[in-house]
C-alpha positions in Angstrom: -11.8 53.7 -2.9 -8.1 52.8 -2.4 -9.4 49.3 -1.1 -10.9 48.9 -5.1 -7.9 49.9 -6.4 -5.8 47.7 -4.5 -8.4 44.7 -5.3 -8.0 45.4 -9.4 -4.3 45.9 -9.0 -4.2 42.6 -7.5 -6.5 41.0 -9.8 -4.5 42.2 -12.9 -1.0 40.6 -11.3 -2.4 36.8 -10.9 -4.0 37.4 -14.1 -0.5 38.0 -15.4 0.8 35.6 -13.8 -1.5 32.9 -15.1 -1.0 34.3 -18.7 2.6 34.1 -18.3 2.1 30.4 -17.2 -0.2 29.2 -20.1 2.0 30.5 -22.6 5.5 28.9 -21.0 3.7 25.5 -21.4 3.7 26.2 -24.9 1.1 25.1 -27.7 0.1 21.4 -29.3 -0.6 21.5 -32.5 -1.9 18.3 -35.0 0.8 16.9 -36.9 0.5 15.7 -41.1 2.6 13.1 -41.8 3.2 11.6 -45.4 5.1 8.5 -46.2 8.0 8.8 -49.4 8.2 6.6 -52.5 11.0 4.2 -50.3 8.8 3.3 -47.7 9.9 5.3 -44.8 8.4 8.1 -43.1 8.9 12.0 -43.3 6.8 14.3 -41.4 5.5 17.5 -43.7 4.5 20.1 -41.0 6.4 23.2 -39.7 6.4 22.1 -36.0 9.4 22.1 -34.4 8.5 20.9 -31.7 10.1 17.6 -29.9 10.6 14.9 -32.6 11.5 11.7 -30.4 10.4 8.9 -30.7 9.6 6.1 -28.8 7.5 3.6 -30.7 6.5 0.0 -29.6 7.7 1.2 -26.0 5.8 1.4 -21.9 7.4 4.5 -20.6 10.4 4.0 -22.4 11.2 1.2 -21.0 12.5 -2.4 -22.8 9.9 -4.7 -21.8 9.9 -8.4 -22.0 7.9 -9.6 -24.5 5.4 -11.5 -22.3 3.6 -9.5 -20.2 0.9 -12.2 -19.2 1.6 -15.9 -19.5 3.7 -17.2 -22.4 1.1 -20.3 -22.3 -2.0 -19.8 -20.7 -3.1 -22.7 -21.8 0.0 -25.5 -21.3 -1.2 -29.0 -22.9 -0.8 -32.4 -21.2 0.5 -30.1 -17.8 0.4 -31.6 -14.4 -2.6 -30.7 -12.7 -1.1 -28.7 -9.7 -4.3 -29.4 -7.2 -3.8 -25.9 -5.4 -6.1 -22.5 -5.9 -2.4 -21.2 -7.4 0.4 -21.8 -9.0 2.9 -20.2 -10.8 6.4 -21.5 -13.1 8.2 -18.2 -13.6 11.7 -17.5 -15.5 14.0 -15.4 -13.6 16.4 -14.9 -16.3 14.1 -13.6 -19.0 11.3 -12.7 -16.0 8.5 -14.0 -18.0 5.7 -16.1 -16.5 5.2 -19.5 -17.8 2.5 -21.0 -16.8 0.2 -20.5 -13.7 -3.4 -19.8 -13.2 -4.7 -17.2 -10.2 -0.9 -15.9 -10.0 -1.5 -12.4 -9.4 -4.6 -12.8 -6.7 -4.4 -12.1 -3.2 -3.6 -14.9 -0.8 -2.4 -15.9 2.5 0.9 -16.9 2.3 1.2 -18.4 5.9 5.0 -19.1 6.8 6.3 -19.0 3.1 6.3 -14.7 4.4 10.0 -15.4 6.6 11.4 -16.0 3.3 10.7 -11.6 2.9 12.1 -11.2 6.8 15.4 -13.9 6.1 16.1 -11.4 2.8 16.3 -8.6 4.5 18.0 -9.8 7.4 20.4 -10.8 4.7 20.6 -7.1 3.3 21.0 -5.6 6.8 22.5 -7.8 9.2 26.1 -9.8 9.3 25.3 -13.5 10.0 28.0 -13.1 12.7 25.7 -10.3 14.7 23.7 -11.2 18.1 20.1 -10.8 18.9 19.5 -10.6 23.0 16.6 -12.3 23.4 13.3 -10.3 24.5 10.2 -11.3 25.8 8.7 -9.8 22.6 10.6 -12.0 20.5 8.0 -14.9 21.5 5.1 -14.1 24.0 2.7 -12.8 21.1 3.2 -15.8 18.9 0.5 -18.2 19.4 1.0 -21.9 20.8 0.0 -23.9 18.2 3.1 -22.2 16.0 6.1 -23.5 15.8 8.7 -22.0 17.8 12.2 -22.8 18.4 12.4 -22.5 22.2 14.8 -19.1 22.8 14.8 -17.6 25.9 14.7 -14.1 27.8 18.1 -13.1 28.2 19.0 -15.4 25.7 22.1 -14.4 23.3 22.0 -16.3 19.9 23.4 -15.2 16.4 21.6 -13.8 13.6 22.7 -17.4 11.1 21.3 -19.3 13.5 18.0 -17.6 13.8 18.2 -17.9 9.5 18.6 -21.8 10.1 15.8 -22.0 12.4 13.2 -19.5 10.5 14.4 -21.8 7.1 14.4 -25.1 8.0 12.0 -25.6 11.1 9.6 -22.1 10.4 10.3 -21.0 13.7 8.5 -18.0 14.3 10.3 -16.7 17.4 13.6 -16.8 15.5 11.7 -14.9 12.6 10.4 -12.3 15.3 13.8 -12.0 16.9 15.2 -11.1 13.1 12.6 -8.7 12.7 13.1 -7.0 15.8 16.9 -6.7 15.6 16.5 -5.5 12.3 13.8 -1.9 13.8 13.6 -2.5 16.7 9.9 -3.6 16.9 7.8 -5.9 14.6 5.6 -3.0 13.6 8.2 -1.0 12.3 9.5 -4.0 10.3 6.4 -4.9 8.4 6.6 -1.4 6.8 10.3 -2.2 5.5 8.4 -5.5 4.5 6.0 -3.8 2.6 8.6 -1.0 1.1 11.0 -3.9 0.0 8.2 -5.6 -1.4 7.1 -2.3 -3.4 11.1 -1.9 -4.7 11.1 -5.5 -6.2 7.8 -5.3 -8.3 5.0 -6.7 -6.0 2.0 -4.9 -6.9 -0.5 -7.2 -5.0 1.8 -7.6 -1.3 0.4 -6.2 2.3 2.3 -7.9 5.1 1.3 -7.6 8.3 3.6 -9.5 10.5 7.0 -10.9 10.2 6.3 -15.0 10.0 3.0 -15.7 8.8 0.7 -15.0 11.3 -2.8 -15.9 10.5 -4.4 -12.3 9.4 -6.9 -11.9 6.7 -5.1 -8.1 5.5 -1.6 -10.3 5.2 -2.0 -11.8 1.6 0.1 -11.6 -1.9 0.0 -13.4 -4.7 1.9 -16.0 -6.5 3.9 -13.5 -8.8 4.9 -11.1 -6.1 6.7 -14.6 -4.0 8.3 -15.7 -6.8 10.2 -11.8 -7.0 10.9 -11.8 -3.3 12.3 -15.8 -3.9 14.0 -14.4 -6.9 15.8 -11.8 -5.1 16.7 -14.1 -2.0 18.3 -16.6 -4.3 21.3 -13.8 -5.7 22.5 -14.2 -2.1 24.6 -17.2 -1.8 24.2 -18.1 1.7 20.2 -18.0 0.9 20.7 -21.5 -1.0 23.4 -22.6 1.2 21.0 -22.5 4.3 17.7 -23.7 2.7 19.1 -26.7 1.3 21.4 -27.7 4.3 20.0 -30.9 6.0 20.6 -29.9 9.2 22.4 -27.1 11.3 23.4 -27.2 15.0 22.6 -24.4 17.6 25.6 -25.0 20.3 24.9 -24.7 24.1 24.1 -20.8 25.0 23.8 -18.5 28.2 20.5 -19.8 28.7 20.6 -23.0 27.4 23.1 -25.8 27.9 22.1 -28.5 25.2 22.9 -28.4 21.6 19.8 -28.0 19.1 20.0 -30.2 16.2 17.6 -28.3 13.8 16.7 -31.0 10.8 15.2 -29.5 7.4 11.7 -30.5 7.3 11.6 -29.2 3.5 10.8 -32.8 1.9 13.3 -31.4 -1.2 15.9 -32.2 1.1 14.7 -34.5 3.8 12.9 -37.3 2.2 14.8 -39.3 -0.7 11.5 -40.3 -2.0 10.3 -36.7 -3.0 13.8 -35.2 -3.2 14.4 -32.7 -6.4 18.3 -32.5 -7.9 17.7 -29.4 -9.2 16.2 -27.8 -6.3 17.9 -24.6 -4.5 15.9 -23.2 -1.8 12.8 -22.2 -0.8 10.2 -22.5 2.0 6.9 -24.2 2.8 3.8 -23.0 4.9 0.6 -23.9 5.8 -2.5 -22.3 7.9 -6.5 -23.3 8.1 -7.1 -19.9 6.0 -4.0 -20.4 3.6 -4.0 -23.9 3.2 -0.6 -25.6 2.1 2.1 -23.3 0.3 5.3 -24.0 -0.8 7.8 -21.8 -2.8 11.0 -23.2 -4.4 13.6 -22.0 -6.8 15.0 -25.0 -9.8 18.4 -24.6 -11.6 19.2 -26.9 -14.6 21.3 -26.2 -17.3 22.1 -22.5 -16.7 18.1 -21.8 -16.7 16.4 -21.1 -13.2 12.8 -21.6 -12.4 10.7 -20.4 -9.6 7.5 -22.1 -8.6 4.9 -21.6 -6.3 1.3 -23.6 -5.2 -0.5 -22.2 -2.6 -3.6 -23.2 -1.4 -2.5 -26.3 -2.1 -4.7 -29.4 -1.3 -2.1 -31.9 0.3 0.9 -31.3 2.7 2.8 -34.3 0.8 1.8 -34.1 -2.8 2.5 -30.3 -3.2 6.5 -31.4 -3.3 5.7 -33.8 -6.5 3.3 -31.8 -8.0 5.4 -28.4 -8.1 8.8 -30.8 -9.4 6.6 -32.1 -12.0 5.6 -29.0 -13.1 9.2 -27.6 -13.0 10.3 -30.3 -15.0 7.0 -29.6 -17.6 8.6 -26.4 -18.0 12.2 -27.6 -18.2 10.9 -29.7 -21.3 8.6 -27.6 -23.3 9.9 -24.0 -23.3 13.2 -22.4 -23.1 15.3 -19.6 -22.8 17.3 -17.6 -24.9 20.0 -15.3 -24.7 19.6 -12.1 -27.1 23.1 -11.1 -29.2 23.4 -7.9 -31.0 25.5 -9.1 -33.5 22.0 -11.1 -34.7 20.4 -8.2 -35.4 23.7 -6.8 -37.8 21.8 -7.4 -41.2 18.1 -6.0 -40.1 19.7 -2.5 -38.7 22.1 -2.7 -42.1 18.7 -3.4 -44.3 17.0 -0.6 -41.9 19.5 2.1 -42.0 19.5 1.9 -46.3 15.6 2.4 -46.4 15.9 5.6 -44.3 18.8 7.0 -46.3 17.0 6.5 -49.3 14.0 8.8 -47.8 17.1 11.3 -46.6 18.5 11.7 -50.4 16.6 14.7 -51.5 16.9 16.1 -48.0 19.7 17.8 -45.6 19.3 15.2 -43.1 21.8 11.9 -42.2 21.8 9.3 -39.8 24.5 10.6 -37.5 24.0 7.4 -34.8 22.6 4.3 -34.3 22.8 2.1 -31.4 21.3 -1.1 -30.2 19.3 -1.6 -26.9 18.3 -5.2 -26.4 17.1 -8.0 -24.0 19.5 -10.2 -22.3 16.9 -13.3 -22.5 14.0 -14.2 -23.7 11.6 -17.3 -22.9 9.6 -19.0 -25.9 8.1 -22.2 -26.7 11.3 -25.1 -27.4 9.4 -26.1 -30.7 9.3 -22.5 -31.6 12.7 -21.7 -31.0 14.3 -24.6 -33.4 11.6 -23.9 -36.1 14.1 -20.6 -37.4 13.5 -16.7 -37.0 14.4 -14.4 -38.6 15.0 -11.0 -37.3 13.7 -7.3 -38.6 13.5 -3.2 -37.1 9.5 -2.4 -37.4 9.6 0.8 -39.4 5.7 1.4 -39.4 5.6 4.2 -36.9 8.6 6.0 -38.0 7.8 10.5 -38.8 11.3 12.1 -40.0 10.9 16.1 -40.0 12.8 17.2 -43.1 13.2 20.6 -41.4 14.5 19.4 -37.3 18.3 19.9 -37.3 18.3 17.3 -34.6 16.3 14.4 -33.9 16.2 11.0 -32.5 14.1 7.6 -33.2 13.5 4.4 -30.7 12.8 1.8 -33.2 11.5 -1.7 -32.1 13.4 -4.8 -33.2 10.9 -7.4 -34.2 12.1 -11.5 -33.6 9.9 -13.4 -36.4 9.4 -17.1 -36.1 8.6 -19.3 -38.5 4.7 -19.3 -37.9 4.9 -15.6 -37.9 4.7 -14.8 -34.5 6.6 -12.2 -33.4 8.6 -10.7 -30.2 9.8 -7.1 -29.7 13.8 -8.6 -28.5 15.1 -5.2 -28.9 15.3 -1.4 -30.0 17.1 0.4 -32.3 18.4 4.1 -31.3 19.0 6.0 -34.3 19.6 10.1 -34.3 19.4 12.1 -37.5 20.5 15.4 -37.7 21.0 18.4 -40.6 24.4 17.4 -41.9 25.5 21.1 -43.0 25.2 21.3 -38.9 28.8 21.4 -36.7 29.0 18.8 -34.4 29.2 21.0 -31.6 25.7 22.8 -32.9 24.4 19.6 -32.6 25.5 19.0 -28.7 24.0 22.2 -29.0 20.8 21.5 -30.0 20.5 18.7 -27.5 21.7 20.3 -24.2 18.6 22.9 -25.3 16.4 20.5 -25.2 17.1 18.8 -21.8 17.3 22.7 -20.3 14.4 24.0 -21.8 12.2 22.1 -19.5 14.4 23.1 -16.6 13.8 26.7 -17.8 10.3 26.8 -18.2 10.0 25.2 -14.4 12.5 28.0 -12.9 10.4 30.7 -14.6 7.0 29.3 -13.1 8.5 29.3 -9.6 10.0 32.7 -10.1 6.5 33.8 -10.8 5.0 32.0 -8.0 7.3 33.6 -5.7 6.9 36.8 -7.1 2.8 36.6 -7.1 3.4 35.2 -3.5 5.3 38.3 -2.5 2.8 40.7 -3.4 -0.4 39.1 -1.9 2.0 39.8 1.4 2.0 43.0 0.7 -1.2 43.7 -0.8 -2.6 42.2 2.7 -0.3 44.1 4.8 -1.9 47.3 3.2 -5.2 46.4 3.7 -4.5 45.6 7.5 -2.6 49.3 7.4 -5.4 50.9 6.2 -8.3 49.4 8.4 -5.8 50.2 11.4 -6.2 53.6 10.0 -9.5 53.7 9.6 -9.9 52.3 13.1 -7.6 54.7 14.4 -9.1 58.1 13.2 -12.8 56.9 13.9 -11.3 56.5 17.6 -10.2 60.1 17.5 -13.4 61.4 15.9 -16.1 59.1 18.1 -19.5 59.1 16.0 -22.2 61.6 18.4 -26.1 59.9 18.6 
């Protein structure tokens, strides 16, 4: 009997609980929305619940306007002769051109451009590596290697020389090792660092490029790890050096002269002017990759073959195809002030809705791209600039309320790009200012409320089956305890 009671009195709490947690999420209900005689939007329901919004918008973030290529189909392009390729922007991070960009490939030695950046992030250029046998003694013999010793005390810039301008894997392995110690632990800070820049298609599995069919990325992902390397200023200065000196060490007594073998730099027939650092690569599974960042005019490119068909022809192929780019699109820096006589235009419509109401505009403010990347033609043919007002519900009856408008760049054969956002909050204007601060320090803590009171309740339900089970172990030891005294007689 009291173990049935104790079962319903249980039951009955975590049905509570449960209740208590359904109605704390609170209730959706349809909304009816009816557009006024100016053209705007008011909403004509009694829900009060949250009213922002966040039109034309991924997650609330400001996107750029390309998500895929701008031209997937480029006319009169070089034929880049690789399995891909990729021309990306950096300043307005839009993809030009490419084909196969975002599918998993071997990389081969174009990888110690990841290892150099972090060694860049963690590690002075002044710092010494004590050479270890495991710095070199896994590396196959057919890879390039720079020749280090055990025992052998060297710097961290020169093992950045020899990793960027000879691929020398046993410099790349010492990096990777000063950096955690061991190679494994390195190539999950590879893969994390990779993850924090964007690369949604990266698994490395060794520091240097190491032949290994689970160590692939993809065009895209190389050009944000190039992109990154390139904000660091001694990246450029030691990819494009021609040549860098090791000096005598305690192991070894002659100088190393280390020449670049990048063809940008060594070979006058296939050097680029506008070229600032990069790294090639090749492997019987990846074939011939090479990576390289461009810089003319203020504008920087990135480009990338791999797979490539030819060691030699890669270097003309991926210049021709910066300067393609160079030629046929550009980039464009985004200024508020443009967008002065849309938000003015903008701002009158949905005062004209607010007339016959209590409601004002009480703020605007403008959220916009730095750059944007469009076709050269398309740029000098005119735009003309406008906020999209098509998804826009007012509640007459919200005392506080706040819209994410996008701001539309039309060109002159209609197309258009989302360059922007307008913020605008509209609030009851019989409403004190500090009612409306109010108002929206409510809203931020009534989330925070709702998640206290569910853990409250969790702990409290929590507490109870503790005691609930220490009860039932009381009264079995009870039970046990007085059918000892009183033995059952057959």
């Amino acid at each position: 009997m009291k173990r049935n009671s104790i079962r319903r009195i249980g039951a009955i709490l975590c049905s509570c609980a449960l209740l208590t947690g359904f109605l704390s999420g609170g209730l959706s209900f349809s909304r009816l929305i009816s557009r006024d005689s100016s053209g705007a939007f008011l909403r004509a329901d009694n829900d009060e619940s949250e009213v922002t919004s966040e039109t034309g918008t991924k997650s609330g973030n400001l996107l750029n306007p390309n998500e895929e290529l701008l031209d997937p189909d480029p006319v009169n392009a070089p034929v880049p002769h690789a399995h891909a390729y990729l021309i990306y922007d950096t300043l307005s991070d839009t993809m030009l051109i490419g084909n196969e960009y975002a599918s998993p490939r071997q990389p081969a030695a174009i990888t110690q451009i990841m290892t150099v950046l972090l060694a860049l992030e963690e590690l002075q250029p002044s710092d010494t590596i004590t050479i270890t046998k495991e710095m070199y003694e896994t590396i196959p013999d057919e890879y390039v290697r720079i020749g280090f010793t055990e025992g052998e005390t060297v710097t961290v810039e020169q093992c950045i020389y020899a990793s960027l301008l000879k691929s020398a894997n046993d410099a790349c392995l010492a990096l990777a090792i000063r950096i955690s110690g061991s190679e494994k632990e390195f190539v999950k800070k590879m893969n994390v660092r990779a993850q924090e820049l964007g690369c949604t298609n990266t698994h490395f599995t060794n520091c240097y490029g190491l032949t290994d069919a689970e160590h692939r990325t993809t065009c895209h992902d190389m050009c944000l790890i190039l992109k990154q390397a390139l904000l660091h200023p001694e990246f450029q200065s030691y990819a494009t050096s021609a040549s860098f000196t090791i000096e005598p060490t305690n192991k070894f007594n002659d100088k190393r002269i280390l020449n670049n073998a990048n063809r940008y730099i060594s070979t006058p027939s296939t050097s680029y002017e506008y070229y600032i650092g990069g790294k090639t690569g090749y492997s019987d599974m990846a074939g011939y990759t090479i990576i390289a960042g461009a810089e003319k005019e203020g504008r920087r490119l990135i480009g990338i073959l791999m797979g490539a068909d030819n060691a030699e022809t890669r270097y003309e192929i991926l210049a021709s195809l910066f300067d393609y780019c160079f030629t046929n699109y550009t980039t464009t820096m985004v200024y508020p002030s443009e967008f002065e006589g849309a938000v003015n235009q903008c701002t009158e419509k949905i005062n004209a809705a607010l007339k016959d109401t209590n409601l004002v505009i009480s703020e605007t403010r403008i959220e916009h791209l730095e750059y944007y990347s469009t076709f050269f033609e398309l740029a000098n043919s005119g735009y003309s600039n406008e906020v999209d007002l098509s998804s826009l519900a007012i509640d007459p009856k919200a005392p506080n309320q706040s819209f994410r408008l996008p701001i539309l760049r039309r060109f002159a054969n209609n197309e258009t790009y989302t360059v922007g956002y307008l913020l605008i909050t509209v609030v009851d204007k019989d409403m004190p200012a500090q009612e409306t601060g109010k108002v929206e320090q409510k809203e931020k803590t009534s989330l925070q409320s709702m998640l206290l009171t569910t853990l409250v309740i969790l702990l409290l339900v929590t507490v109870l089956i503790l005691i609930l089970v220490f009860f039932v172990k009381l009264l079995k030891k009870r039970r046990a305890d007085k059918n000892h005294r009183n033995p059952t007689i057959l």
